[in-house]
VMD Tcl script that draws the C-alpha trace (Angstrom):
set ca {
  {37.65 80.35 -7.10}
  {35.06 81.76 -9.61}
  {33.50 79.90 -12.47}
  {35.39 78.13 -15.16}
  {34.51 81.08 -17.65}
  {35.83 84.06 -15.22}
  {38.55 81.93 -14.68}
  {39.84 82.09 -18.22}
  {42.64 84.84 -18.94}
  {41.08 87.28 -21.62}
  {43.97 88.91 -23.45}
  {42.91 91.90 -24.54}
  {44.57 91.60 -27.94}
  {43.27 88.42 -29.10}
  {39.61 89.65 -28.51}
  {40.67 92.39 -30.15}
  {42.15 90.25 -32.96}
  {39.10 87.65 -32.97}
  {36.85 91.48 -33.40}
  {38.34 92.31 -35.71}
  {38.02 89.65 -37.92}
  {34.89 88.46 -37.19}
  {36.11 85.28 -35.28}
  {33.27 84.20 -32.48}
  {34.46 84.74 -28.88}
  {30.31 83.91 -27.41}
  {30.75 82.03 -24.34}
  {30.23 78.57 -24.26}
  {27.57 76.50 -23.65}
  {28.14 75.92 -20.00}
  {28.07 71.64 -19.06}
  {28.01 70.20 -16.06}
  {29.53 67.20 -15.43}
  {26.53 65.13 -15.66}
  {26.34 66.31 -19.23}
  {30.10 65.59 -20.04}
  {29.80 62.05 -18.62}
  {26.82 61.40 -20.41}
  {28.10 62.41 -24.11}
  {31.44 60.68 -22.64}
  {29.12 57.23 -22.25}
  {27.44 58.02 -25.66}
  {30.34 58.65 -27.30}
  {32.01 55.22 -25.59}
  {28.27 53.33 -27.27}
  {30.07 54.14 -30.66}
  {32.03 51.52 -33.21}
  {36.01 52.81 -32.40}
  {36.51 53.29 -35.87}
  {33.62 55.77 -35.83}
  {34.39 57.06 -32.53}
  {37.13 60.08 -33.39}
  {35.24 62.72 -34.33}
  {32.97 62.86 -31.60}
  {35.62 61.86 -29.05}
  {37.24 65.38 -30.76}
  {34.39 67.31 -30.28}
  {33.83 66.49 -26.83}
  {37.19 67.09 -26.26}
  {36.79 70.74 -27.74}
  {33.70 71.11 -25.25}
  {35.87 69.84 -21.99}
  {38.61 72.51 -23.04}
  {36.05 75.35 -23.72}
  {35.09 74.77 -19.89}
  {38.22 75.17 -18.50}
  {37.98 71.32 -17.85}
  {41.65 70.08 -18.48}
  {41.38 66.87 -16.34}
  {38.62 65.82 -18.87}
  {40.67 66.75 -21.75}
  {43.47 64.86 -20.23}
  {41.61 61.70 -19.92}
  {40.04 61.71 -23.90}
  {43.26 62.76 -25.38}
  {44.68 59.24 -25.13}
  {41.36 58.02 -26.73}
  {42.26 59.89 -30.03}
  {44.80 58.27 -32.75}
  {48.27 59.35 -33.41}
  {48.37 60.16 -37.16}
  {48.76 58.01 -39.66}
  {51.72 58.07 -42.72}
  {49.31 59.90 -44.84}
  {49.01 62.97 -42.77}
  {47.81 64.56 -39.99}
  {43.72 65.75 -39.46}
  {42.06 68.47 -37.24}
  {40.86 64.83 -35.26}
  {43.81 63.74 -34.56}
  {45.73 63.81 -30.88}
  {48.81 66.18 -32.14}
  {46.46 68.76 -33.17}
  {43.11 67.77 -30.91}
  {45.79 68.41 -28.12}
  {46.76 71.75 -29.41}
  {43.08 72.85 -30.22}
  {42.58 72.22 -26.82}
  {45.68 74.11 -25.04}
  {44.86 76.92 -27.50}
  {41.36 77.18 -26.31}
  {42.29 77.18 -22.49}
  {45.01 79.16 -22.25}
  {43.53 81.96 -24.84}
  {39.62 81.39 -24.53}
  {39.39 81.15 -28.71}
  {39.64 78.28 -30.60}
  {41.82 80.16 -33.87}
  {44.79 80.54 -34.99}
  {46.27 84.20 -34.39}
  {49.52 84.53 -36.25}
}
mol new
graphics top color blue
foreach p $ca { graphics top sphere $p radius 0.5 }
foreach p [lrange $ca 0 end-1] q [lrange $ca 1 end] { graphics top cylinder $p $q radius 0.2 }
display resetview
């Protein structure tokens, strides 16, 4: 098994697509897992009602590494949305963001 990165399917017509409109397809910064358990621990230092938005970001960071047990263990860490509406940090759509980004290797919307 290769590395997380060559791993990743590349459809040819969403790279086209994300071309095309100027959408960024760079590689990401490759983590090990040193690094995601230590922004995991820094993240856990945080007051929970400060604690989504980096718990979304490092979610984003797991899925851009192909890492889908990580992204399976901070999912349940995010809040279901609330009456007033759903946001980008929220699990509904944090958990989409993520599926999105490992099954197509971008992180935008193509329809």
């Amino acid at each position: 098994m290769g590395s997380p990165a060559a791993d990743r399917p590349d459809p040819s017509g969403l790279r086209e697509f994300a071309d095309r409109n100027n959408l960024s397809t760079d590689e990401p910064e490759a983590l090990t897992d040193e690094d995601l358990a230590r922004r995991y621990a820094e993240t856990a230092q945080i007051a929970p009602a400060k604690r989504k938005v980096p718990t979304s970001g490092l979610l984003v960071l797991a899925a851009e590494q192909q890492r889908l047990d990580v992204v399976s263990v901070l999912l349940p860490k995010l809040p279901m949305p609330l009456a007033g509406g759903m946001s980008s940090d929220d699990r509904p759509y944090a958990a989409f963001r993520a599926l999105r980004i490992i099954t197509t290797g971008i992180d935008h919307e193509t329809w």
